[in-house]
DRENTORKOL-3810 file (N, C-alpha, C; in nm, 4 decimals):
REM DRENTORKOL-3810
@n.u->7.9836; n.v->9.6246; n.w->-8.0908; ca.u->8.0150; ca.v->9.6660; ca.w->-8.2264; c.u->7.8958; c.v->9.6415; c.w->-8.3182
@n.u->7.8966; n.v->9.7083; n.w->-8.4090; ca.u->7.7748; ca.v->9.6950; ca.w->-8.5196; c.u->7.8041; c.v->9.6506; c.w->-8.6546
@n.u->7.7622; n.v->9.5669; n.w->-8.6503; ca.u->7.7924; ca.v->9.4976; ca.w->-8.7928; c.u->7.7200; c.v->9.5554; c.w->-8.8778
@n.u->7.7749; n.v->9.5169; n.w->-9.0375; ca.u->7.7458; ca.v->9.5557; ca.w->-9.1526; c.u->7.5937; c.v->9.5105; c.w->-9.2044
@n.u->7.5100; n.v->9.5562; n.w->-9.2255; ca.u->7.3822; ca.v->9.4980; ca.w->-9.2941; c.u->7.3811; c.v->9.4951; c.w->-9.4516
@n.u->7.3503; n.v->9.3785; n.w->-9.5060; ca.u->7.3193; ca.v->9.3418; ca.w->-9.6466; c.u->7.2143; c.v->9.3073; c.w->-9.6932
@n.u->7.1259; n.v->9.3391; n.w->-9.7400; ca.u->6.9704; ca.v->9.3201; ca.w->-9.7690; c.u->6.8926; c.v->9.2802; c.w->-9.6844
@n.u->6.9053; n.v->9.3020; n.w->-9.5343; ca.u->6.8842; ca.v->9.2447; ca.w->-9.4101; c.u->6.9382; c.v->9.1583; c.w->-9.3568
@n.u->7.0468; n.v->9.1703; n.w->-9.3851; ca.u->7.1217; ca.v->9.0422; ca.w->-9.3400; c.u->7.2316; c.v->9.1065; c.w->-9.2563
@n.u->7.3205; n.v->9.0470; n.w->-9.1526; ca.u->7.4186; ca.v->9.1031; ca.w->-9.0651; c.u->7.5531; c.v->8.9756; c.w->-9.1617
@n.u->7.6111; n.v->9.1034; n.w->-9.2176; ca.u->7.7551; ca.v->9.0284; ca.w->-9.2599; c.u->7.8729; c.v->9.0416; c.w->-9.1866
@n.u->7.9243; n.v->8.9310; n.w->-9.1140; ca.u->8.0282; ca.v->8.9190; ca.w->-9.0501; c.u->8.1665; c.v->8.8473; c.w->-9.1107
@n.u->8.1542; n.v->8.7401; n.w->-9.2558; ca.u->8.2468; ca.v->8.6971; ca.w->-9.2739; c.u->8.2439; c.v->8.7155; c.w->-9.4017
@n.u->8.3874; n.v->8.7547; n.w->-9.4500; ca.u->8.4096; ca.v->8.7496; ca.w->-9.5553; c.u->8.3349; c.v->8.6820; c.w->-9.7050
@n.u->8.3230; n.v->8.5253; n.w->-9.6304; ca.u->8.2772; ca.v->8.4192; ca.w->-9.7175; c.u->8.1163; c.v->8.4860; c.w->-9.8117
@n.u->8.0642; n.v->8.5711; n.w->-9.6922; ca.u->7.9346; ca.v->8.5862; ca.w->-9.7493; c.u->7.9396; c.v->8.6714; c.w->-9.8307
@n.u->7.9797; n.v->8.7484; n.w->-9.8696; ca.u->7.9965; ca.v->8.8186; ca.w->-10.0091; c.u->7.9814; c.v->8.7358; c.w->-10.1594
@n.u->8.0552; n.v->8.6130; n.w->-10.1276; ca.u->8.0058; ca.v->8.5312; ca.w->-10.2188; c.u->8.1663; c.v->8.5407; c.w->-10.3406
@n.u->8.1467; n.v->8.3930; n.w->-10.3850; ca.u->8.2691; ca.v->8.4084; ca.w->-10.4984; c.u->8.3134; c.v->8.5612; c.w->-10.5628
@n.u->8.4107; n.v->8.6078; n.w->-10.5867; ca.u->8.4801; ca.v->8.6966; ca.w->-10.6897; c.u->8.3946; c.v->8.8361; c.w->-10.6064
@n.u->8.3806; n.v->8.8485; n.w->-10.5150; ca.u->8.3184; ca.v->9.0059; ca.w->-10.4907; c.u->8.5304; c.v->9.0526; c.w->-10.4272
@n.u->8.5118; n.v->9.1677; n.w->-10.5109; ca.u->8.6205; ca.v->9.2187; ca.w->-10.4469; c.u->8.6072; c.v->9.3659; c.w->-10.3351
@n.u->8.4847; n.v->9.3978; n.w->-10.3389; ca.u->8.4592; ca.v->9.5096; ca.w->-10.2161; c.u->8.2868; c.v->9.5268; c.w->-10.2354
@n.u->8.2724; n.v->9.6558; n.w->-10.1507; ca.u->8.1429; ca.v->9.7379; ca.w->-10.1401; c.u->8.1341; c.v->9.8412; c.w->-10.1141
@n.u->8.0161; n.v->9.8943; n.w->-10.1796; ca.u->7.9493; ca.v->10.0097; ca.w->-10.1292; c.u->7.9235; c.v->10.0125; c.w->-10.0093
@n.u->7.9097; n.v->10.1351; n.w->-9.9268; ca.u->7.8246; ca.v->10.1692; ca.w->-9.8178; c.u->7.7789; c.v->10.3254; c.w->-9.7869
@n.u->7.7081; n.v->10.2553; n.w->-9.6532; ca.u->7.6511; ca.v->10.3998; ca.w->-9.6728; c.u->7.6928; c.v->10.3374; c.w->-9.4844
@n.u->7.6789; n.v->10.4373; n.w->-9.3975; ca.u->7.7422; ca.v->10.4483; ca.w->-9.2855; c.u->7.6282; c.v->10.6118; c.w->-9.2578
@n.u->7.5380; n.v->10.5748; n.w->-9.1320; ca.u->7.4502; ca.v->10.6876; ca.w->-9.0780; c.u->7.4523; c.v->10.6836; c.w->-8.9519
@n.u->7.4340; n.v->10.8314; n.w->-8.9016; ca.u->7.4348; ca.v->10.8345; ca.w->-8.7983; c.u->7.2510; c.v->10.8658; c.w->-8.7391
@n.u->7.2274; n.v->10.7632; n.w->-8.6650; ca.u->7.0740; ca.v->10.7509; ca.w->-8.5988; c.u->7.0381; c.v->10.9216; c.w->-8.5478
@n.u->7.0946; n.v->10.9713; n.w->-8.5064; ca.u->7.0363; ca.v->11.1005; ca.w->-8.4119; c.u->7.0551; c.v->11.1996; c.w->-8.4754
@n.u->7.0853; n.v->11.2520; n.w->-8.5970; ca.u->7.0970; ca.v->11.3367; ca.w->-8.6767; c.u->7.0258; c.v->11.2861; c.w->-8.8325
@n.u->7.0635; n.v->11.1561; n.w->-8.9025; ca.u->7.0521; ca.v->11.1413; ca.w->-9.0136; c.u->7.1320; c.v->11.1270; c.w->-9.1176
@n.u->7.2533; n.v->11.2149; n.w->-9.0541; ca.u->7.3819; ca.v->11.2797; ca.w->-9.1148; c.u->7.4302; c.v->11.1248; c.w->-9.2006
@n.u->7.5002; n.v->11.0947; n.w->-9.3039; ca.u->7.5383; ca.v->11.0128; ca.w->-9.3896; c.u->7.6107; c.v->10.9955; c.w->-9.4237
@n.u->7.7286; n.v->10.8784; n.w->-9.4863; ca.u->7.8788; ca.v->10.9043; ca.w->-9.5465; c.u->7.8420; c.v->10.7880; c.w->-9.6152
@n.u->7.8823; n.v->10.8134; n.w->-9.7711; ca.u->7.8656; ca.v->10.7066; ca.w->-9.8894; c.u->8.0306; c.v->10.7068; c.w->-9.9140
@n.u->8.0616; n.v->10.5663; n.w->-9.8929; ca.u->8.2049; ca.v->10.5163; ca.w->-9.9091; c.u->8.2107; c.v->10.3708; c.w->-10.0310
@n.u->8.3318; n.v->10.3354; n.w->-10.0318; ca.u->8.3750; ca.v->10.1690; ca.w->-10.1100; c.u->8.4962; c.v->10.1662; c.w->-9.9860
@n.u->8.4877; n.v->10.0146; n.w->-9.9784; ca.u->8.5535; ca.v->9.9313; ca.w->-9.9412; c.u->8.6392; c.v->9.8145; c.w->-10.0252
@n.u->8.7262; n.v->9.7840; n.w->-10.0107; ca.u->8.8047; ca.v->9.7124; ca.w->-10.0615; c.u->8.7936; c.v->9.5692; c.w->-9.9527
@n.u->8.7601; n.v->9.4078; n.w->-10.0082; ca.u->8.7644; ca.v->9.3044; ca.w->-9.8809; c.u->8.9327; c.v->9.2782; c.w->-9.8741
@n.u->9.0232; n.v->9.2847; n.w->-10.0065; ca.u->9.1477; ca.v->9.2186; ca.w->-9.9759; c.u->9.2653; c.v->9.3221; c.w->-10.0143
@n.u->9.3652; n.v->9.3285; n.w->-9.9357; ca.u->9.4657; ca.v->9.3994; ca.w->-9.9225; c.u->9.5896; c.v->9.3204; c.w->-10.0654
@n.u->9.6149; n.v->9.3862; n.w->-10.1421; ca.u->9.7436; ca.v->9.3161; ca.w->-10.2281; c.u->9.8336; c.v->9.3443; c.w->-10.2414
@n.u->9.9535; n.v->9.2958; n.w->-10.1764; ca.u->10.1223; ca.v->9.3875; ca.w->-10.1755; c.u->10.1814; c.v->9.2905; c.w->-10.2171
@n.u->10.3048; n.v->9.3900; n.w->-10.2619; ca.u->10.4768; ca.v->9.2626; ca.w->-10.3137; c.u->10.5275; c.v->9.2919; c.w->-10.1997
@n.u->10.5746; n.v->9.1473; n.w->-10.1932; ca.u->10.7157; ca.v->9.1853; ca.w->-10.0888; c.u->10.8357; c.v->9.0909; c.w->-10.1498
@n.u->10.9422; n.v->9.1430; n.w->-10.0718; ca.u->11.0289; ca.v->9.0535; ca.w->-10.1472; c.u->11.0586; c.v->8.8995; c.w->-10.1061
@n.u->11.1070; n.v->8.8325; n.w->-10.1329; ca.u->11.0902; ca.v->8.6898; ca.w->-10.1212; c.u->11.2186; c.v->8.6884; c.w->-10.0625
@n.u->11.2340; n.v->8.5673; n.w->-9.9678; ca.u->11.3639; ca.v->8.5667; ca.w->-9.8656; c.u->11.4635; c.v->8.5032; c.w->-9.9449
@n.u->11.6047; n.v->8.4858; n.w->-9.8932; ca.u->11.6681; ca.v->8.3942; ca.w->-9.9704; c.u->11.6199; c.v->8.2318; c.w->-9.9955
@n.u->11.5899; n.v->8.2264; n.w->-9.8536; ca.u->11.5326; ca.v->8.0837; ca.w->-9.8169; c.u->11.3923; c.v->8.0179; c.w->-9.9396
@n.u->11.3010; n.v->8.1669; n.w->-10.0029; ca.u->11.1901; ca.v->8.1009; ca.w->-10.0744; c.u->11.2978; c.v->8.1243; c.w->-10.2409
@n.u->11.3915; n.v->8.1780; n.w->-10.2036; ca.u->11.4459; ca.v->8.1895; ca.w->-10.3499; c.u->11.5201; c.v->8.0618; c.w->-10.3591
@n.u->11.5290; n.v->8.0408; n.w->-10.2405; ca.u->11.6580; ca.v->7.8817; ca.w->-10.2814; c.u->11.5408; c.v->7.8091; c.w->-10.3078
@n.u->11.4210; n.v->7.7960; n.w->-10.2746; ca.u->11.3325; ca.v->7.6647; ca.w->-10.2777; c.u->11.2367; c.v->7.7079; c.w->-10.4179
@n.u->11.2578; n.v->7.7885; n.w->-10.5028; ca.u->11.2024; ca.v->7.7960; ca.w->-10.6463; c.u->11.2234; c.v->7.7015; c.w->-10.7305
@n.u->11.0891; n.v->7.6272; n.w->-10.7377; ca.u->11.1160; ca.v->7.5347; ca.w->-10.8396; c.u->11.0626; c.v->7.5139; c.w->-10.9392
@n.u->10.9934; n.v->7.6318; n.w->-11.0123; ca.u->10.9554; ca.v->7.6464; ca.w->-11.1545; c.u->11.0688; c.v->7.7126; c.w->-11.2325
@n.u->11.0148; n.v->7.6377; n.w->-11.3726; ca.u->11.1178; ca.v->7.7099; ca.w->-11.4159; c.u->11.1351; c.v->7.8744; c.w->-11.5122
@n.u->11.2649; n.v->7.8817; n.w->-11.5105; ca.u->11.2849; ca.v->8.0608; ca.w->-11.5559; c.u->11.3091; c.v->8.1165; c.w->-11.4352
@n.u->11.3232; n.v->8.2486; n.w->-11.4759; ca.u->11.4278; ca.v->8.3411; ca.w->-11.3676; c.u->11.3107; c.v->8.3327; c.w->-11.2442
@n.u->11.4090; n.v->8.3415; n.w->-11.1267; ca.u->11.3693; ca.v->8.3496; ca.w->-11.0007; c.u->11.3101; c.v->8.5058; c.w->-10.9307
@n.u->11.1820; n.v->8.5040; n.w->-10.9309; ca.u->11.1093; ca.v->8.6558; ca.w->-10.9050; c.u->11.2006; c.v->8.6834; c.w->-10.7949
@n.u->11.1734; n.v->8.8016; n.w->-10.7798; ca.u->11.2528; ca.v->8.8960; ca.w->-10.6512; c.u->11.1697; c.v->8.9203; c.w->-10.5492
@n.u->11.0070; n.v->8.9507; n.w->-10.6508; ca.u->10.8937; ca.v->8.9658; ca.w->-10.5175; c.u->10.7923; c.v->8.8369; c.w->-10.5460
@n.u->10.7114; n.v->8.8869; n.w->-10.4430; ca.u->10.5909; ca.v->8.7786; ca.w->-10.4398; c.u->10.4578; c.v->8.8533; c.w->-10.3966
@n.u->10.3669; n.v->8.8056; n.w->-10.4258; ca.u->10.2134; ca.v->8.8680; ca.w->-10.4019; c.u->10.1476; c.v->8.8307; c.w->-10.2870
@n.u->10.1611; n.v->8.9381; n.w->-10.1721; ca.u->10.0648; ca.v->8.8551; ca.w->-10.0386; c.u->9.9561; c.v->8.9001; c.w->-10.0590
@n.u->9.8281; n.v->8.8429; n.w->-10.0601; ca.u->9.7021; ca.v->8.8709; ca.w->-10.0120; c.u->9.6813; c.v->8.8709; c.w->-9.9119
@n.u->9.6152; n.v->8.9851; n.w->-9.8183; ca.u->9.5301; ca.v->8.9603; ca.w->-9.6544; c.u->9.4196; c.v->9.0549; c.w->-9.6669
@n.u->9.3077; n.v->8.9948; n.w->-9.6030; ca.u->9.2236; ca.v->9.0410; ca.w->-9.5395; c.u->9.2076; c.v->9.1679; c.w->-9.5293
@n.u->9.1653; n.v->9.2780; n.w->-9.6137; ca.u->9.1100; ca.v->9.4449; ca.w->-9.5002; c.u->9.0646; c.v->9.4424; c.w->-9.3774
@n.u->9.0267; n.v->9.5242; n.w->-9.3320; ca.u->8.9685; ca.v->9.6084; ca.w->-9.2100; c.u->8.8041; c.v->9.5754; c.w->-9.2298
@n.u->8.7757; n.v->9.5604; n.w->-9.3191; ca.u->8.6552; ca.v->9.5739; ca.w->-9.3327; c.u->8.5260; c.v->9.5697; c.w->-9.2108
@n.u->8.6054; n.v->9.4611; n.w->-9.1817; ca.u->8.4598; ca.v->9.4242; ca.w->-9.0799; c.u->8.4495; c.v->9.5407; c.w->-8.9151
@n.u->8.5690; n.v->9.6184; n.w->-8.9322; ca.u->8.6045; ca.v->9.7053; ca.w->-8.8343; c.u->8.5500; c.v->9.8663; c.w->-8.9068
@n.u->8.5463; n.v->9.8793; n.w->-9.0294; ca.u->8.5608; ca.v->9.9839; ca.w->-9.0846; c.u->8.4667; c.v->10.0862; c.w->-9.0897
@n.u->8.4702; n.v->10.2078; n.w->-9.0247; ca.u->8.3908; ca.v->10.3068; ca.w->-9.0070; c.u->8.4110; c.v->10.4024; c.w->-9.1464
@n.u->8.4911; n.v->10.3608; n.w->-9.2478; ca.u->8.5025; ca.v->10.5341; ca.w->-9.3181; c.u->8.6304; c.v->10.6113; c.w->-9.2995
@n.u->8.6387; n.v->10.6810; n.w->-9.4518; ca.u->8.7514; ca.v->10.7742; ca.w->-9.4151; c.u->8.7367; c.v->10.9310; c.w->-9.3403
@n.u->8.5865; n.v->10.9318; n.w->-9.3434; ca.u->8.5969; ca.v->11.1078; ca.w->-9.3617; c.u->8.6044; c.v->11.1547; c.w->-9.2135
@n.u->8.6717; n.v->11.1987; n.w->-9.1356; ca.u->8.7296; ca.v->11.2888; ca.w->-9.0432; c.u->8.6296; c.v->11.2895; c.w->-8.8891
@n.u->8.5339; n.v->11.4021; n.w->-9.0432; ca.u->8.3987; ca.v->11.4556; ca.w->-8.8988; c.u->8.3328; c.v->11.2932; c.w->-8.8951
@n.u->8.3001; n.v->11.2084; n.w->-8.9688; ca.u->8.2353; ca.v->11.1428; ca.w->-8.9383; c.u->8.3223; c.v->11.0459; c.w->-8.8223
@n.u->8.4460; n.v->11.0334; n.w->-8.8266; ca.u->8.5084; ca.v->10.9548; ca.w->-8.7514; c.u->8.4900; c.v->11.0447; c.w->-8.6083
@n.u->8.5118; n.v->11.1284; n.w->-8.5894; ca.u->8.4876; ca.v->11.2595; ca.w->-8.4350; c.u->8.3688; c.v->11.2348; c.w->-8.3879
@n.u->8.2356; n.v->11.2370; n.w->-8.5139; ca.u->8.1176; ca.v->11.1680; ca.w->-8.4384; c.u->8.0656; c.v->11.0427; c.w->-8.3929
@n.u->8.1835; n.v->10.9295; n.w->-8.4338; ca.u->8.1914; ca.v->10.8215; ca.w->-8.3866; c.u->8.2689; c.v->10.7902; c.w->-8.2812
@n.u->8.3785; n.v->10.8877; n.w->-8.2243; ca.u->8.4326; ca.v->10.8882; ca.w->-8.1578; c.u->8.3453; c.v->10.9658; c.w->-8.0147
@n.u->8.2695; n.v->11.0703; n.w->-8.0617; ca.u->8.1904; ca.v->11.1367; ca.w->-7.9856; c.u->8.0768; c.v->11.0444; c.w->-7.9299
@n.u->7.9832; n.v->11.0200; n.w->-7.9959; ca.u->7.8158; ca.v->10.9714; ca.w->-7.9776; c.u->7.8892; c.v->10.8007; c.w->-7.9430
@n.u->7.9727; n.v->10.7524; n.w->-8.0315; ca.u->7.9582; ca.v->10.6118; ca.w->-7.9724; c.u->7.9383; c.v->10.5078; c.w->-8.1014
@n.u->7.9408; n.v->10.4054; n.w->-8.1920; ca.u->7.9470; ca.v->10.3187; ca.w->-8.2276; c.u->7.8071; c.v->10.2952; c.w->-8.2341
@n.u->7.7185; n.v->10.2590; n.w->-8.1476; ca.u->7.5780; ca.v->10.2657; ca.w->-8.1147; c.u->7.4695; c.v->10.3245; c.w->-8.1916
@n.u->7.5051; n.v->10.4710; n.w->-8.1851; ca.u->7.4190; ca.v->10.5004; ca.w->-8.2773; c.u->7.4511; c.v->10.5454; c.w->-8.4482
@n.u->7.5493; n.v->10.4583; n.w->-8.4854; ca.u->7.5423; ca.v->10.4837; ca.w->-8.6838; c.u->7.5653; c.v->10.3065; c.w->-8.6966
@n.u->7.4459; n.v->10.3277; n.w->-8.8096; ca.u->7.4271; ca.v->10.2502; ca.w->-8.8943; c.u->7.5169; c.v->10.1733; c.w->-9.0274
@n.u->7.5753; n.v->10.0540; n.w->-9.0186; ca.u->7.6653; ca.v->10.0310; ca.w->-9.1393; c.u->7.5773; c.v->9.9455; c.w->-9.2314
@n.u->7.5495; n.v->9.9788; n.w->-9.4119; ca.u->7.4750; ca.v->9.9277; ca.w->-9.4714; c.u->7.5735; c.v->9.9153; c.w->-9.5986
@n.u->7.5893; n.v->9.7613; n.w->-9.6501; ca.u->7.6124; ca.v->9.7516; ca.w->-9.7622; c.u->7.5203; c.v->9.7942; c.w->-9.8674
@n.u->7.5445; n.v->9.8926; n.w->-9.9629; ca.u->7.4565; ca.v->9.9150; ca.w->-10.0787; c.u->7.4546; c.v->9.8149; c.w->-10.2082
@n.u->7.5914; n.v->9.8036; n.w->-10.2362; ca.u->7.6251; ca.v->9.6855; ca.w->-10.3644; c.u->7.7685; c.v->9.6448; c.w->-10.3081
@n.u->7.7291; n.v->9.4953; n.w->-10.3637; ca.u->7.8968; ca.v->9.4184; ca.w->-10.3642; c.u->7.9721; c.v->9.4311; c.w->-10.5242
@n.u->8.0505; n.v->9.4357; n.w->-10.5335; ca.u->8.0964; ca.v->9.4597; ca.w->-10.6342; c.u->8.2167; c.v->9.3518; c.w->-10.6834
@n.u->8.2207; n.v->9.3635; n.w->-10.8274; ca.u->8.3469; ca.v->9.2355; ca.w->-10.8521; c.u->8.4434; c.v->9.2752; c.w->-10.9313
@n.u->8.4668; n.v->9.4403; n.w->-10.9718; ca.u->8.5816; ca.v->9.5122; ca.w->-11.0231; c.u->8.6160; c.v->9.5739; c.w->-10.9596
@n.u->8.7380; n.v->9.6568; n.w->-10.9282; ca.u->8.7331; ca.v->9.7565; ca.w->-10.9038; c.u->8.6817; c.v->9.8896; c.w->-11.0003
@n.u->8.6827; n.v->9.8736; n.w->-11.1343; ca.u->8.6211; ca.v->9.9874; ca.w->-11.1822; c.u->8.4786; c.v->9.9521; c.w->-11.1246
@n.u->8.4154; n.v->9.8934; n.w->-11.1321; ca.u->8.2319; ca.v->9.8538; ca.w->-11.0823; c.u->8.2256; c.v->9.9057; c.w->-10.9421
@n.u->8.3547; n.v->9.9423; n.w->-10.8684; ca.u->8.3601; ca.v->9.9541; ca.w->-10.6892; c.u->8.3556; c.v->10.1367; c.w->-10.7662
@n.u->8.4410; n.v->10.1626; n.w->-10.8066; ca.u->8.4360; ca.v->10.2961; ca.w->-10.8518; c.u->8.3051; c.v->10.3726; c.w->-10.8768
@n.u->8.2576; n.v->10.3158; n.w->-11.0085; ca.u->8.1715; ca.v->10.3728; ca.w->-11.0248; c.u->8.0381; c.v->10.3230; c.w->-10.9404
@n.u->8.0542; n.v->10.2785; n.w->-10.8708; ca.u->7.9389; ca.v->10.2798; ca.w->-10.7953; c.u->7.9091; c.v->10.3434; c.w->-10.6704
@n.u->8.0043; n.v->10.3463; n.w->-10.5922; ca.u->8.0450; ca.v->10.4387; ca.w->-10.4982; c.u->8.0247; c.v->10.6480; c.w->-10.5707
@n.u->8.0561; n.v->10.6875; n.w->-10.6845; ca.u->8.0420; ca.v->10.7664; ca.w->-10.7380; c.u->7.8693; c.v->10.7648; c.w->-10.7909
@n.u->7.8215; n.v->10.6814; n.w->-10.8376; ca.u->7.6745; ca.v->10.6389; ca.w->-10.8666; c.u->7.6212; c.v->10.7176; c.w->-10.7539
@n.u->7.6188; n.v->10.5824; n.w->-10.6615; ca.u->7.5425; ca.v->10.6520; ca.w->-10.5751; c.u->7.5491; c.v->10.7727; c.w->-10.4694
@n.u->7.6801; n.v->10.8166; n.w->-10.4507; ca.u->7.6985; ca.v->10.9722; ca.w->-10.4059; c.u->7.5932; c.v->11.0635; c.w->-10.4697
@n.u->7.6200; n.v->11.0407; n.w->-10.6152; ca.u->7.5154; ca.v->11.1535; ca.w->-10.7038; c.u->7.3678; c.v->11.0665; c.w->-10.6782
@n.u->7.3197; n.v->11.0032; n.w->-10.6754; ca.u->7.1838; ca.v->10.9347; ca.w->-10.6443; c.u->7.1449; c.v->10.9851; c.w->-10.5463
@n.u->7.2060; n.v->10.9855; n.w->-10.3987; ca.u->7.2165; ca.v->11.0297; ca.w->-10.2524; c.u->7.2364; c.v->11.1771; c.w->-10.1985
@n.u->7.2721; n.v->11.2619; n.w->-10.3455; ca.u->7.2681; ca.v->11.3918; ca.w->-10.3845; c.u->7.3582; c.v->11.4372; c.w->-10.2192
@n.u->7.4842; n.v->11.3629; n.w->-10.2018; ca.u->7.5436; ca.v->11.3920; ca.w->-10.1144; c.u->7.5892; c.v->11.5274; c.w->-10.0660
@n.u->7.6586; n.v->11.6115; n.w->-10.2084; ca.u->7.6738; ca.v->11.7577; ca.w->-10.2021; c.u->7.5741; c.v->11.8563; c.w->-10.1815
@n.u->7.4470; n.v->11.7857; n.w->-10.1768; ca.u->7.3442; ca.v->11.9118; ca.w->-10.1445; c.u->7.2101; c.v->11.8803; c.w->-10.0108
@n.u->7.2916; n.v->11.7530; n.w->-9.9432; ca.u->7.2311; ca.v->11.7538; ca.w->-9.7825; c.u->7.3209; c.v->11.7250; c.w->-9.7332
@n.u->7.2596; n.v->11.7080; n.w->-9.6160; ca.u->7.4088; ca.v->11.7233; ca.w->-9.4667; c.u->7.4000; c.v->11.5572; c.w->-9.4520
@n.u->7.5601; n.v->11.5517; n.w->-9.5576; ca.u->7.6074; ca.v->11.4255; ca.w->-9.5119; c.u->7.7539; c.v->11.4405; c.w->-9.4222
@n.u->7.8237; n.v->11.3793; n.w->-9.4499; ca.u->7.9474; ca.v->11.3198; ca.w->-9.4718; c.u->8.0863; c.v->11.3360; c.w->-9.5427
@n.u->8.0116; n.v->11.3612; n.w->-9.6475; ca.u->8.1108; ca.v->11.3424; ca.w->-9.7470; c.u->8.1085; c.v->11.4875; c.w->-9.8478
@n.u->8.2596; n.v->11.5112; n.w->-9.8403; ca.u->8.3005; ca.v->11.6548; ca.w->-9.8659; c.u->8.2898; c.v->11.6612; c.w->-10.0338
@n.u->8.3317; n.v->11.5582; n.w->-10.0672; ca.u->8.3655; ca.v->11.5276; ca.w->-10.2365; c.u->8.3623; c.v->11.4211; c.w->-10.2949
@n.u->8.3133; n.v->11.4466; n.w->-10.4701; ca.u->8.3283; ca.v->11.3223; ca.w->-10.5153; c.u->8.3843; c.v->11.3442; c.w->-10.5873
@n.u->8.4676; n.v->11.2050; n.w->-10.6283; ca.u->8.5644; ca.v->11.1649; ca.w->-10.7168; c.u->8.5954; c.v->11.0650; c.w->-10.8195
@n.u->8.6117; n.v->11.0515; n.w->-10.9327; ca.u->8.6123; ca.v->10.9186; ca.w->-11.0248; c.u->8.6139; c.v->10.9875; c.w->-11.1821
@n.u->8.6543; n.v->10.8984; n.w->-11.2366; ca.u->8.6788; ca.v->10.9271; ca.w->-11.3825; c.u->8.6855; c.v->10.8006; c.w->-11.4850
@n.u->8.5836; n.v->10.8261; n.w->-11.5270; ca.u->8.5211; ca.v->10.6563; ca.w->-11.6104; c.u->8.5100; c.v->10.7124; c.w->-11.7706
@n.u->8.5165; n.v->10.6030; n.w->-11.8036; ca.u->8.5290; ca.v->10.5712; ca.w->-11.9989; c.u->8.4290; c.v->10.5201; c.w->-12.0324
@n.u->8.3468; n.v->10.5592; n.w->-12.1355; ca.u->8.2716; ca.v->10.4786; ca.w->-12.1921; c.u->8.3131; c.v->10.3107; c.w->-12.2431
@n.u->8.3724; n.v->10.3182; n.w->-12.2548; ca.u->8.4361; ca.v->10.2329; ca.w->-12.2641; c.u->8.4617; c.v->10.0651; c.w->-12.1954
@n.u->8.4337; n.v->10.1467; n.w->-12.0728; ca.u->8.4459; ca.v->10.0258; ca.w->-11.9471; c.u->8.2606; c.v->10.0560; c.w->-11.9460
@n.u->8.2180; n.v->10.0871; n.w->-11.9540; ca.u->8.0636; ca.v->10.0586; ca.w->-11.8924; c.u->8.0066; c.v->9.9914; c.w->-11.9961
@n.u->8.0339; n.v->9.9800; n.w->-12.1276; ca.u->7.9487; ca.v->9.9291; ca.w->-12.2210; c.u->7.9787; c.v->9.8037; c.w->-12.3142
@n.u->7.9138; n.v->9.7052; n.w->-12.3297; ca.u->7.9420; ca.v->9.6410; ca.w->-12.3815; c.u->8.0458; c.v->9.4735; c.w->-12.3702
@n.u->8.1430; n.v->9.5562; n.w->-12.3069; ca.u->8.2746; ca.v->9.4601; ca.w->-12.2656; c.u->8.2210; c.v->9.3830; c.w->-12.1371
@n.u->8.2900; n.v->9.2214; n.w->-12.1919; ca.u->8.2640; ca.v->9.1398; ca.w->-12.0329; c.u->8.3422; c.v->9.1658; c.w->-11.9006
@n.u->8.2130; n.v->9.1472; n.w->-11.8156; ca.u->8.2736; ca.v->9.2518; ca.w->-11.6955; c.u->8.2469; c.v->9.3759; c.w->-11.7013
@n.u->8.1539; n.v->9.4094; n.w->-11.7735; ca.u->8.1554; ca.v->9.5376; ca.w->-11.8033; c.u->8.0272; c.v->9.6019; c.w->-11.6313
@n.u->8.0374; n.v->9.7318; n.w->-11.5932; ca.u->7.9733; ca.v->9.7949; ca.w->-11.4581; c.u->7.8342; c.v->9.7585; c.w->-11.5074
END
């Protein structure tokens, strides 16, 4: 398997991303063509589920007793090839071996995962060489880029 590269570095665990990163950029190539797919990743999965009777009997803060609860786990990440189709057929085809996985930026919003993933599509002028990637997508405010803490 081929791990992820980060400024030359091979990232295998979570930890190294470093406090508060909540995903990344990448870029994902294939060696024998060139061919390219600019993606975001998400590192942590966040769902409700509902809480059993058993964690409802054992509530001991006080005020009404939630119905759900917040699991965090782990993504795919460290497995993750990409959504786009052909690129998955040519990984399925050629082999694991020859494409390249490169973190571009870690990111600590999800709007900052957004627009950066969209950034660099248009940087990488994806729609007008033979990548990967069919389309881009995103819709940002001035608003969020300027000024405000946390701001992209």
């Amino acid at each position: 398997m081929r791990n992820w590269l980060y400024e030359g570095e091979e990232i295998t665990d979570v930890q190294q991303f470093g406090v508060g990163a909540i995903g990344f950029v990448y870029k994902i190539t294939n060696t024998k063509s060139g061919k390219f797919y600019v993606g975001k990743k998400i590192l942590e999965n966040k769902t409700k589920k509902l809480l059993t009777k058993k964690e409802q009997g054992e509530w001991d803060k006080p005020g009404r007793i939630p119905k759900k609860k917040l699991v965090v786990k782990e993504s795919n990440w460290a497995d993750y090839y990409g959504s786009s189709k052909p690129l998955l057929e040519d990984i399925k085809t050629l082999g694991k071996e020859n494409f390249t996985r490169e973190i571009i930026r870690v990111c600590y919003s999800k709007k900052e995962l957004s627009y950066y993933e969209v950034y660099w599509q248009f940087e990488l002028k994806v729609l007008h060489v033979d990548s990967y990637c069919e389309n881009i997508t995103g819709k940002f405010f001035r608003k969020d880029t300027l000024g405000a803490q946390g701001s992209i």
